[in-house]
N, C-alpha and C positions, 0 to 999 in steps of 0.2 A: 422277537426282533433282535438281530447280532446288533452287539454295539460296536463302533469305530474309534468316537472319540477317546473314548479313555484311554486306549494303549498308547497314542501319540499327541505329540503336538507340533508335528513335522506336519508337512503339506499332504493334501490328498495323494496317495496313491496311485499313481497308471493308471485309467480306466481298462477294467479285465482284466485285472492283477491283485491277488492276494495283498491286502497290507503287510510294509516290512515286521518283525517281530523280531526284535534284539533279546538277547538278555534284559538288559536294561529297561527297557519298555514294558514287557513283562513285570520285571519288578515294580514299575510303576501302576500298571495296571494290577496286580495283584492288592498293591497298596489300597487302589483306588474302589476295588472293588469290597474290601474290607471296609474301608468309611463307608458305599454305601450302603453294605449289612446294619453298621452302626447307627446309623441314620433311619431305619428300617426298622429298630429297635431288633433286629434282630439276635444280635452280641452287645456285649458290655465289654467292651474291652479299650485297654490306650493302643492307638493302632500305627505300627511305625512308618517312618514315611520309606524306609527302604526293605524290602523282603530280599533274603538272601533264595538266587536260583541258582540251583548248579546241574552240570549234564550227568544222568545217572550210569551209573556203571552198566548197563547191562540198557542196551539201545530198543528192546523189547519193551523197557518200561518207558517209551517215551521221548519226547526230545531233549525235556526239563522236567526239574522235578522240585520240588521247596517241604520243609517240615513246619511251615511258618503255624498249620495247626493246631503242630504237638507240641510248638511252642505257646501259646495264644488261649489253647482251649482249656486248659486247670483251671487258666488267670481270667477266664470267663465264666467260669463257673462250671462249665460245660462237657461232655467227654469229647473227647480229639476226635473222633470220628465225626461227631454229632457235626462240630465246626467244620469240619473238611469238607462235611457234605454243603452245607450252606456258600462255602465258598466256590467247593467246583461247582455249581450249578450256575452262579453269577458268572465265573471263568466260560465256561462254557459259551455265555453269548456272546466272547470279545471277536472280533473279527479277526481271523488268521487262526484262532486257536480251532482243534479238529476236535476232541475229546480232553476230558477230567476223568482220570481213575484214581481213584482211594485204594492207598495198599495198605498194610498193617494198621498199626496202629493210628493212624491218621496221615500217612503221608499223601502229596498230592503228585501223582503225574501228569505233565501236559503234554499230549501231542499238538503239535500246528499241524497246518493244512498244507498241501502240498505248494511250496512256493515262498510260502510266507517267509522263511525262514531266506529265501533265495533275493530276495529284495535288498535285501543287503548287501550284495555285489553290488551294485547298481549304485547304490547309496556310498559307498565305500572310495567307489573310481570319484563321485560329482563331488564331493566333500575335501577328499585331497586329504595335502597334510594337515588337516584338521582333524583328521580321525584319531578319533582315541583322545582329544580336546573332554576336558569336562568341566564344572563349574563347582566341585567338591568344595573349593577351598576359595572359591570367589569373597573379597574380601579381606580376606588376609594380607596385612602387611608384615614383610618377613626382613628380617638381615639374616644371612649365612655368613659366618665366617669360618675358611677352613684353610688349610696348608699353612698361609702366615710361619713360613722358616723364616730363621733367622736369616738376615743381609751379610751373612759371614762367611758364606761358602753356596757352594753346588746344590740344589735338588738332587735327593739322593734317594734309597728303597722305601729312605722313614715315610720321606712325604707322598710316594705313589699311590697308597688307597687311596687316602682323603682328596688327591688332586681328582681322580676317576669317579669318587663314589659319591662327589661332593660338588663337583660339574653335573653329573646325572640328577641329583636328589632335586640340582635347582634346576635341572629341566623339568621333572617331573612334577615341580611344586609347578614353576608358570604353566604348563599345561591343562593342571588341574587349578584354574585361575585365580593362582596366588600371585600378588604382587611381589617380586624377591630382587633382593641385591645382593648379587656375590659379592666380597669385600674379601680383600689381604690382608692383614692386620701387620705391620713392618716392625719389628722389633729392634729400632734404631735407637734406641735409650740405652744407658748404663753402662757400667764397666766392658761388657763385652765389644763394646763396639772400641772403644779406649784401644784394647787386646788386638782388636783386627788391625785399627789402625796402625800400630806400631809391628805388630807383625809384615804390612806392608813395608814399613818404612827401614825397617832391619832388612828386609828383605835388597829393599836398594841399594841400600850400602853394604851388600855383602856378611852381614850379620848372625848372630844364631837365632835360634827362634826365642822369643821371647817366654818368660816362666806362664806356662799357661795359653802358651800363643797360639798360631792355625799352623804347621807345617805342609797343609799340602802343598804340593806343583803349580795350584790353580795360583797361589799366593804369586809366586814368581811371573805370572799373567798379568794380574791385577799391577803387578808394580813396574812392570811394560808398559800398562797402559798410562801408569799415574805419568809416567818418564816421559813418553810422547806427548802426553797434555800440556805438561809442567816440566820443560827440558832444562830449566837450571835448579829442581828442586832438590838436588845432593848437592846444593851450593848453598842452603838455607838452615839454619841452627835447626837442633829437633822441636822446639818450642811453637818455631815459624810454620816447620815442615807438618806437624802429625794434622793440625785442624784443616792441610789442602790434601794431604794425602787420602784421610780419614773420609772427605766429601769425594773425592773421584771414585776411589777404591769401591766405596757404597754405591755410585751410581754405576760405575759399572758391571759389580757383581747385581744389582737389579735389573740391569738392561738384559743379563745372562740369565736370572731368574726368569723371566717375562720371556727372555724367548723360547726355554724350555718348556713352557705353562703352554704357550702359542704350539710349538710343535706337537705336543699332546692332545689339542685339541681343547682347554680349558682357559676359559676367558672371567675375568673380575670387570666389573663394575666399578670397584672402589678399591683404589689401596691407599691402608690409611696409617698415618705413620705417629709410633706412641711419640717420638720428639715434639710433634705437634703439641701433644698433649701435656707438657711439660714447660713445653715454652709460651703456651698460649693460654696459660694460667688453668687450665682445665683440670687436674690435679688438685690445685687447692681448692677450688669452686666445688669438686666431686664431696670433700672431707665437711665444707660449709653444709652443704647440701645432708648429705648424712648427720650431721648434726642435729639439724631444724628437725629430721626424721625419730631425733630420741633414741640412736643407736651408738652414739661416741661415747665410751670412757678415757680419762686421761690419767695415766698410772706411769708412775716412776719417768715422768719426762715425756713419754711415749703417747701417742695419739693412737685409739685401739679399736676396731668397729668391732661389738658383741656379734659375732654372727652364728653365736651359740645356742643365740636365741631363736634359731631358726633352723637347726641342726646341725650345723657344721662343728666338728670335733672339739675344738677351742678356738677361740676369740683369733683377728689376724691384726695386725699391727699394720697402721697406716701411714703415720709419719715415726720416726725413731727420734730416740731421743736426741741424736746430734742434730735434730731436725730435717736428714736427708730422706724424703720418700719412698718407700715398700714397692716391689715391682704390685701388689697386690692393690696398692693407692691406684696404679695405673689401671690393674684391670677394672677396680671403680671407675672411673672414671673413663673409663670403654664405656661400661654398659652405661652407664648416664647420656653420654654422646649418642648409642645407639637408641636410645629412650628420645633424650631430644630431636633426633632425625624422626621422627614417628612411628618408629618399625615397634608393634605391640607385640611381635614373635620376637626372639634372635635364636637362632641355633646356632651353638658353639658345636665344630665336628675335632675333636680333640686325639694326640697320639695316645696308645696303648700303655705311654706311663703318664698317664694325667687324670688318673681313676683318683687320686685325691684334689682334682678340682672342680670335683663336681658338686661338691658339698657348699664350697666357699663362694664360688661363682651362683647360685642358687638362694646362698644367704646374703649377698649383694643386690642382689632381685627384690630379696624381701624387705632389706634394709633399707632400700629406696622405695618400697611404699606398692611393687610390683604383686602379684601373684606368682611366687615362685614353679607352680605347676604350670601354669599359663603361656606367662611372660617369656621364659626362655626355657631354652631345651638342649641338655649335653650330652652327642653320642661318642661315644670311644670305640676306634677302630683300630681293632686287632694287631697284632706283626704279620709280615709277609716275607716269602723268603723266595729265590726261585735257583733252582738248582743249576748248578754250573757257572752261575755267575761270574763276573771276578770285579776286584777290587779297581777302583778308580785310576787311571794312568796320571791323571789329576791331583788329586784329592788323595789318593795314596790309601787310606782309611775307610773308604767306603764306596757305595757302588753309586753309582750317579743315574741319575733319570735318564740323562743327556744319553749313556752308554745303552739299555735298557731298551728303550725308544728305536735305537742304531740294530740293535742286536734283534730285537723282538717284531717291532712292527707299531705304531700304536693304536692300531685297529686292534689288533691281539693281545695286546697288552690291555688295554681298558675295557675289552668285552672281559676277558679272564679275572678281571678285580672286581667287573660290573653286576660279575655271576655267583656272586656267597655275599651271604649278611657281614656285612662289617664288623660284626663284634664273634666272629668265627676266625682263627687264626689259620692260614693259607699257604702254600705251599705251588710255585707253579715251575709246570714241566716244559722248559722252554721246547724240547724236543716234538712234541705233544701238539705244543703250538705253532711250530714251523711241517708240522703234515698237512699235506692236502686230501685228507681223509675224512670221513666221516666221525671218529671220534676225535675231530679237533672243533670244538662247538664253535666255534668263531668262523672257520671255513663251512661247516653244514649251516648256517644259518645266510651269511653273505653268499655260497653256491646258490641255495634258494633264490635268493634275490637274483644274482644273475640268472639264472636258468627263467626264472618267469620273464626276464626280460629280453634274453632268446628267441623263448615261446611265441612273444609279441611280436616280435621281429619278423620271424617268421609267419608270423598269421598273416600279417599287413601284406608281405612278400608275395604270400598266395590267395592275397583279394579275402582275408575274414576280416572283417570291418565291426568296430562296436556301434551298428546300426540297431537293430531291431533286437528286443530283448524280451526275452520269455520264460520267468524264472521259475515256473510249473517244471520248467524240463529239468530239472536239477534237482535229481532224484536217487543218482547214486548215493550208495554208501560213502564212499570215500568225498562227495561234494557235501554232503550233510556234517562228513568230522568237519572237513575246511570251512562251513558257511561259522559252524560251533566255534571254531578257535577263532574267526576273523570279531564273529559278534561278541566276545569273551574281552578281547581289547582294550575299550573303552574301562570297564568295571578293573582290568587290570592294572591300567596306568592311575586310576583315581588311588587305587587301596596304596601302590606304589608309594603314590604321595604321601597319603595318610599315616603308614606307618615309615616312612624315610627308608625304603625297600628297593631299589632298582631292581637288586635281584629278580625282583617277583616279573619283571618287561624281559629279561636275558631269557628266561625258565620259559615263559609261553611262547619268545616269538620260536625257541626250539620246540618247543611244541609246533608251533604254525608250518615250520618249517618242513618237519615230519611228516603234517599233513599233508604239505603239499607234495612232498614227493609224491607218497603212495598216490594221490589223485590224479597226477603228471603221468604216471606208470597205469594208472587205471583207464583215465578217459584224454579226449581227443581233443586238441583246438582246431586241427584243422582235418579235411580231409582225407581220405588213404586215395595214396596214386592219384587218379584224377577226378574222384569222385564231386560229387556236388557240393558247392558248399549249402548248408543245412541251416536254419535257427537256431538249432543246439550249438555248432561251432562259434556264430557270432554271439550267443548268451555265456559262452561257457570262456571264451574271449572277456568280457566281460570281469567274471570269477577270477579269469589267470590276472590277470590287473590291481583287481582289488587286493588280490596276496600281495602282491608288486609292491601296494600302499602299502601296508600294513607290515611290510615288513622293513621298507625304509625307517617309515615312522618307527616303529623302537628300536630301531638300531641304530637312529637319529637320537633320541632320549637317553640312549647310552654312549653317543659321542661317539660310534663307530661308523665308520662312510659302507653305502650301500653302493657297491660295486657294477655295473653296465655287464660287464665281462672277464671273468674270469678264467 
């Protein structure tokens, strides 16, 4: 007797229709089929609740394939075949699966049955942008913080990964249903802020730049604006002047932050300002706090947290002995606040020179009584560079997001950041990305998307309707790669999560992409001339759609818009 329930726990199936059979299902079913060996007494083994399947190279061995065997059967006791065989015979009763063959040493090939696999269009259109939703990380409560520049200037090249890679990772974490807050972290404390102010304020009055000051263009902006807000403020001592200049200048270079962030597509939750934390005693409560924890020594004046004891290279100093606070007090007292808000994750996503704050920030984790493997997590993201760039007309010093955005696109700009691991050092060809060619991956991915949306257009035009659906008929080769890449999705946005990967969403929807060409050049949605319309055309309507989804959705995940027409 085939079994049904094990592979799903989605709703019956079509009456006359193969069950869908995902990747994913599969792996649960393989799962499922392994407890009940175990249960059977058949094997002795701890049996995982996920089996890795992947499509084999050579489409003669099958649709899928898994080594879970050759993994499984030593630690049974068992030889790998021995176990392969007990598994394929269970596999074999799942409904949709056609055949188990045992290749070498113990692997397992599955074919499904014609269709099975085709159910998944079908599933793919009624789900929507839910697809590729999964439940990896249900539970989790997360803080992100990432970009947090300085209130002192422009968005500029520094902060273009982490704004791209760092908007995606917290798509990809809520999708995989994690609870997440972006957060800014506003570095409004200390002398630097002192620096800008008075660089405005020289500025108004025609002044040099002060020792250590901002000289760009943007400065002479900012002190336009202080002058329009506060039109008698070159009538005020510097004493009166720097604490009004100091507050405008900062809200308006943030209002220019925030709307650079908006134009790019990347949205915060929280922006949280270290002055807060300073003025509203939370700095000292952090150092009280550490204390009680049995991490404070007090040497030569100085208030010092050990966080040597926890790996970090040596001790960091929290209060100094004139008794004025360490910017490092502060980042305690960060992660205390994000402890007190409930978040039991925080990922810090940090620039390519803060590879020594990984230690310290980690030993503050521990110092507060945290799990430093656990509790928080710090990635460093590489430099980027893009050829031909030029220097700020602003800013003078450096190249600006604002310019970047202007020049590039920010569709093209954030799939291009979206598509390399973050701790890989990059280099992009703005040339590259201004072709409407196939070797510009940002345009062969979004064509896709328009072109299925063409397709539809067209079908509807000549009466193919997603009425009646029959996914036996979906039997080309080239529908088999595309059903493969669409069901592959889901498992791909989860690992995404898991390892803080967008890359790994940019990488397959080109894949998806690919597929679909060659299947768009292979098979028909509608008609030739006036021919009939068919079941095939309105099933394989169907198919063209589900690409349509699946390919919004992760080019949604990476903050890129999915195009109508191109």
């Amino acid at each position: 007797m085939r079994r049904r329930a094990v592979i799903t726990t989605k709703d019956a199936p079509t009456p006359g229709y193969p069950c869908e059979v995902t990747p994913e299902e599969l792996s649960t079913a393989i799962s499922a089929c392994l407890r009940d060996a175990l249960d059977a007494g058949q094997i002795s083994v701890d049996v995982p609740a996920n089996v890795r399947v992947e499509r084999p190279k050579s489409r003669e061995h099958g649709d899928w394939a898994t080594n879970i065997a050759l993994q499984l059967g030593k630690k049974a006791g068992m030889n790998p075949r021995d176990f392969a065989q007990i598994l394929a015979t269970r596999l074999a009763e799942i409904d949709g699966v056609k055949k188990v063959e045992i290749a070498g040493p113990g692997f397992l090939n599955i074919t499904l049955e014609a269709g099975a696999a085709g159910e998944l269009a079908k599933t793919i259109v009624e789900t929507g942008a839910a697809y590729g939703t999964n439940e990896a990380l249900a539970g989790h409560e997360i803080n992100m913080e990432f970009v947090s520049a300085n209130p002192t200037g422009p968005l500029h090249i520094g902060h273009t990964r982490w704004a791209a890679l760092g908007d995606s990772i917290a798509r990809v974490l809520k999708a995989s249903g994690a609870s997440v807050t972006s957060e800014y972290y506003i570095n409004d404390a200390g002398n630097q802020m002192n620096i800008f102010a008075l660089s405005v304020y020289n500025r108004l009055h025609g002044l040099p730049v002060p020792e250590g000051g901002y000289p760009g263009g943007y400065i002479q902006d900012l002190a336009d604006v202080v002058a329009a807000a506060h039109p008698d403020i070159r009538t005020l001592t510097q004493d009166a002047a720097l604490p009004i200049v100091r507050k405008a200048a900062y809200t308006a270079q943030m209002a220019d932050i925030k709307e650079t962030l908006n134009d790019f597509g990347v949205e915060f939750d929280v922006f949280f300002s270290e002055q807060e934390l300073h003025s509203g005693g939370a700095v000292e409560d952090a150092v009280a706090r550490l204390r009680e924890q049995g991490h404070i020594d007090d040497t030569d004046g100085a208030v010092w947290l050990r966080t040597t004891d926890f790996g970090d290279d040596k001790d960091r100093v929290l209060i100094r002995a004139n008794g004025e606070p360490t910017y490092f007090a502060a980042d305690a007292a960060y992660y205390l606040s994000k402890k007190d808000r409930g978040f039991t994750e925080k990922i810090y996503l940090l620039g390519a020179d803060h590879h020594g704050y990984v230690n310290r920030l980690k030993a503050i984790a521990a110092c507060a009584g945290d799990d430093k493997e656990k509790n928080i997590e710090v990635l460093i993201g590489q430099l980027i560079s893009v050829n031909g760039a030029r220097l700020s007309k602003r800013a003078g010093n450096i190249i600006e997001l604002r310019d970047l955005i202007n020049w590039l696109g920010a569709d093209a700009l954030r799939y291009s950041l979206g598509r390399y691991p973050a701790d890989s050092p990059m280099t992009i060809d703005p040339e590259q990305l201004k072709k409407n060619t196939n070797d510009n991956p940002v345009f062969y991915v979004q064509y896709a998307h328009a072109r299925s949306r063409a397709a539809s257009r067209n079908a509807v035009e000549k009466g193919v309707e997603r009425t009646d659906f029959d996914a036996t008929l979906l039997t080309h080769e080239t529908e088999n790669d595309l059903l493969a890449a669409l069901g592959q999705f889901p498992s791909i946005v989860a690992k995404s999560a898991t390892h803080r990967e967008p890359h790994r969403i940019a990488r397959h929807i080109e894949l998806l992409a690919g597929a679909y060409h060659s299947w768009y050049a292979a098979c028909r949605v509608t008609p030739i001339g006036e021919g009939a319309i068919e079941p095939i055309h309105r099933t394989r309507l169907w198919l063209n759609d589900a690409t349509t989804q699946v390919l919004a959705n992760g080019l949604d995940l990476l903050g890129v818009s999915a195009p109508e027409k191109m």
